[in-house]
N, C-alpha and C positions, 0 to 999 in steps of 0.2 A: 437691763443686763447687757453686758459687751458684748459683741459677738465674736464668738472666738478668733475667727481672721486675724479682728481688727486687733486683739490681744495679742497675738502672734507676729502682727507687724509692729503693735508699739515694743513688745519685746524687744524687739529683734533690732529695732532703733535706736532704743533705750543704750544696749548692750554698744552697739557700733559707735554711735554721737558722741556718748559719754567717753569715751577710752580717746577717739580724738580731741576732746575738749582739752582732755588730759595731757594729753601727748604732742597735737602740734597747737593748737593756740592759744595757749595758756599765756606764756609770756606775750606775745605779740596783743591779743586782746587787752591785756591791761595797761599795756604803755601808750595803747592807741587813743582810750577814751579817757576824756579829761573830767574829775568829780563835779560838785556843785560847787565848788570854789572854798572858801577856809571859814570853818565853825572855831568858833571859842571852846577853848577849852578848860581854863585856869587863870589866875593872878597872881604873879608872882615878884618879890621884891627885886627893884632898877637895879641893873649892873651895866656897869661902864660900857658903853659899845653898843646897848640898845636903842631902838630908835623913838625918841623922844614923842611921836607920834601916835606910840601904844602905850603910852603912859594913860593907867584910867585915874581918873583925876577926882573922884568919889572915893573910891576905896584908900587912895592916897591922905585925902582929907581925915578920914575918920583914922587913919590909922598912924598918922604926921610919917609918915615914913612913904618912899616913893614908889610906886608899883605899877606895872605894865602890865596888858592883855596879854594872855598867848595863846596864841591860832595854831591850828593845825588843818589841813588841808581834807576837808571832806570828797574822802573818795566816792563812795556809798552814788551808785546811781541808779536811774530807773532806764529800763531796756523796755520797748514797742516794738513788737514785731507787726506787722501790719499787712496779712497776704492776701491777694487776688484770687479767691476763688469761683473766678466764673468761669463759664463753660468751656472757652479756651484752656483753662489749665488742667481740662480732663484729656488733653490731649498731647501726646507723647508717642514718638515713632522710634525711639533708639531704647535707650536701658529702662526709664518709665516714663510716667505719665509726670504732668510738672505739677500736678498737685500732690502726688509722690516726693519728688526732690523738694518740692517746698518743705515738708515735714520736717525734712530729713536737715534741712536748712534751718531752722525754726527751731529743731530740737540742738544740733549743732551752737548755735547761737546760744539758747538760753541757757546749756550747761556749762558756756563760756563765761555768761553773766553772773549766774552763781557761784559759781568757782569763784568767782571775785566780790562776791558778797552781794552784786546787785538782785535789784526787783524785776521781775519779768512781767510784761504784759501783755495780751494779745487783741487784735482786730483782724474779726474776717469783714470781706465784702466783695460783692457780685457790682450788680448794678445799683447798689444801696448796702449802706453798713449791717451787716448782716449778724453780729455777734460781737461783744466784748466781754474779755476775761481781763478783770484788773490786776493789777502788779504786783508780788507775792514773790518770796523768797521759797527754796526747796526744791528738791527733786521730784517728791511728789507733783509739784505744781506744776512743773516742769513736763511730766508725762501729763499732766492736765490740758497744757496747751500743746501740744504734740496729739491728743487725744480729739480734741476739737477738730484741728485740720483734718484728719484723716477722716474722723465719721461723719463729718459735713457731709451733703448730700442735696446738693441741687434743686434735685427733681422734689422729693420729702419737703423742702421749706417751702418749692414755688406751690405745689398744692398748700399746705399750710396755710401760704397765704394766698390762696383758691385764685392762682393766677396760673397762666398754663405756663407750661415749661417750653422754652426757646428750641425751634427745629434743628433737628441735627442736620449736621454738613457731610457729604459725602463721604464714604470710608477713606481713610488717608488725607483728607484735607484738615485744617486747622478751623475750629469751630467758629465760623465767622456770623453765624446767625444766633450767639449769643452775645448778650449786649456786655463790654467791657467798660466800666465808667469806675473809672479810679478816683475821680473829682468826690463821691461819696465817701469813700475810703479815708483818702486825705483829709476833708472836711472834719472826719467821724476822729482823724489821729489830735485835730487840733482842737475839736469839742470835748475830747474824752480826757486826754492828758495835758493835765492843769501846770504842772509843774514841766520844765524843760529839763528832755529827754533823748536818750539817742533813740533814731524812729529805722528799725531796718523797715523798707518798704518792699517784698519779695512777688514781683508780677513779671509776667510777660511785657509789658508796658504793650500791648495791639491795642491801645486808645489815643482818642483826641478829645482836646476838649478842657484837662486834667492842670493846663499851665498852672494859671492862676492861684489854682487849689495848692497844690505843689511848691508855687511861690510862697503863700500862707505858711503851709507847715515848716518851710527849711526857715521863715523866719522866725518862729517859735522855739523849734528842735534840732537838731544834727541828724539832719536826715541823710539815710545811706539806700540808696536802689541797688534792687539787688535783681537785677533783669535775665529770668528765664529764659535760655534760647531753644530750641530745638532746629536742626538741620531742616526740617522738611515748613519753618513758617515762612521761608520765603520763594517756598515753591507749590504751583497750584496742581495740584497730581491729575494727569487725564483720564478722567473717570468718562467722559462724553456729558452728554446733555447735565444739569444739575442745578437744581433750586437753591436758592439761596436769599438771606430776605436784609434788607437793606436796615441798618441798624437805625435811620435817622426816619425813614417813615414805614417801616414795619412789613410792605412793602416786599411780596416772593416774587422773585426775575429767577428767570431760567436762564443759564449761563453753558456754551458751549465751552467746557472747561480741554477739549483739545485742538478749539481753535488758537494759531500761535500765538497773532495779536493781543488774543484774552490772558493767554500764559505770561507773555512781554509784561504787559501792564501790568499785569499782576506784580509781577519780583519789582518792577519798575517804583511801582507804590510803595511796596514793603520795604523796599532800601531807603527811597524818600521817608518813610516813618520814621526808622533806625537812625538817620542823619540827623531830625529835627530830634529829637531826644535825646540822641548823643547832645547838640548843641545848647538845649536847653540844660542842660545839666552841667556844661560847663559855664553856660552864663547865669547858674544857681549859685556856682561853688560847690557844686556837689562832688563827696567821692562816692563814684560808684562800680559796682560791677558786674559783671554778664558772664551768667551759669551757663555751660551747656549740660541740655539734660543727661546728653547720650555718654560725659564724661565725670570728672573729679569735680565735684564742688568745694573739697578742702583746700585743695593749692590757691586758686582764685581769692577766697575769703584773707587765707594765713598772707596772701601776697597785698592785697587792700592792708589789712592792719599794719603788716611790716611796712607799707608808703606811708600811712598816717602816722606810726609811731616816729620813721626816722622825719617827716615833717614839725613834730612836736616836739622835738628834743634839739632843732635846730638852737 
């Protein structure tokens, strides 16, 4: 049984995502992604001007009269959403949390997809592919994967699977002692979706490690990052003494989080992060974009497809 909240939040997102699907990216969404390229559709008798190259040369035979293919452009595609749901994205200091605005992202998206007839699919993942919902037409299906993100629940699967749940990080700090590996994720986009696909990938991106994998799926799919920011990831709040455990050997260090030097280094890191990903995503070919949580995610998204559309129609 749902618990009533969480019906009250898909409500309530249902209502909102949907009316913008409607309203601002309707258009922009469909001139942006390009089909599976031209299905057959019929045979029809040669007229002057056609090109001699769609002549099918079987049907011509049997019927002594000449006659050509006709294609039409298969729109119809499949949409992967693909979100980050590890412990960092329980974490949110302005309007919500980013596993909040992922939803909200996610649903946003898929009522764009269907509107346009495509298949929606989803993948959650932490530190490992945690969930897939396969690709499916409808509204229903739609609050299906919308329903997913939201009742995820961390703590519920790492018992599950009778592993302990990752220490929290200071109040106000960005949960750094949960382990973020997107390389599973991506792996899990490229294992799972057979056919090539547009892959929204919707994470904070606070990993390393993930190139590689990332490289894999943008050559398979039209992958689009859609990078979570929140105001306070690149700042470490002085709470005084605080644990924190090192994601590569597991490993609890005690960190004076108001000494300056610790503060410095800290934004010093988190900009260094921000750079090589930004970089890496230009030497991908990626289009992508960066949500803040504390503000509009519509503008950002509608402004992405208005770039890819007027690129596409060049």
């Amino acid at each position: 049984m749902i618990p009533k909240e969480l019906l009250a939040a898909l409500r309530t997102i249902e209502i909102h995502t949907a009316r913008l699907a409607n309203e601002q990216l309707s258009g922009t969404y469909a001139s942006s992604f390009k089909g599976q390229g031209l299905a057959f559709r019929e045979v029809r008798p040669y007229q002057p001007g056609d090109d001699v190259r769609t002549i099918d040369w079987n049907v011509s035979a049997r019927m002594n009269e000449a006659f050509v293919k006709v294609f039409v452009e298969e729109r119809e595609m499949t949409v992967m959403i693909a979100v980050d749901l590890s412990e960092s994205a329980r974490f949110g200091t302005r309007r919500a949390q980013k596993a909040h605005v992922a939803s909200e992202i996610a649903a946003l998206l898929a009522f764009s997809a269907i509107r346009n007839n495509d298949r929606v699919g989803l993948l959650i993942g932490t530190n490992r592919l945690e969930r897939v919902v396969a690709p499916k037409k409808g509204e229903k299906h739609v609050m299906r994967v919308v329903r997913e993100i939201l009742g995820y629940s961390p703590t519920l699967h790492a018992q599950t699977r009778k592993e302990e749940a990752p220490p929290r990080s200071p109040r106000g700090a960005p949960p750094l002692g949960a382990a973020t590996d997107l390389k599973g994720l991506l792996e899990g986009l490229v294992g799972v979706a057979r056919r090539r696909s547009v892959a929204f990938v919707v994470s904070d991106f606070l990993a390393e490690g993930y190139e590689r994998a990332l490289s894999l799926a943008a050559a398979k799919h039209d992958v689009v990052p859609v990078v979570l920011h929140d105001a306070r990831d690149d700042e470490l709040p002085d709470v005084g003494l605080a644990s924190f455990q090192d994601l590569e050997t597991g490993e609890l260090v005690l960190v004076d989080t108001g000494a300056p030097e610790v503060r410095a280094n800290y934004k010093k890191s988190m900009l260094a992060l921000h750079a090589a990903r930004t970089a890496l995503f230009r030497k991908r070919g990626l289009d992508s974009v960066e949500i803040d949580t504390g503000g509009s995610f519509v503008r950002p998204l509608r402004d992405l497809f208005a770039r890819r559309a007027r690129r596409a129609h060049r």
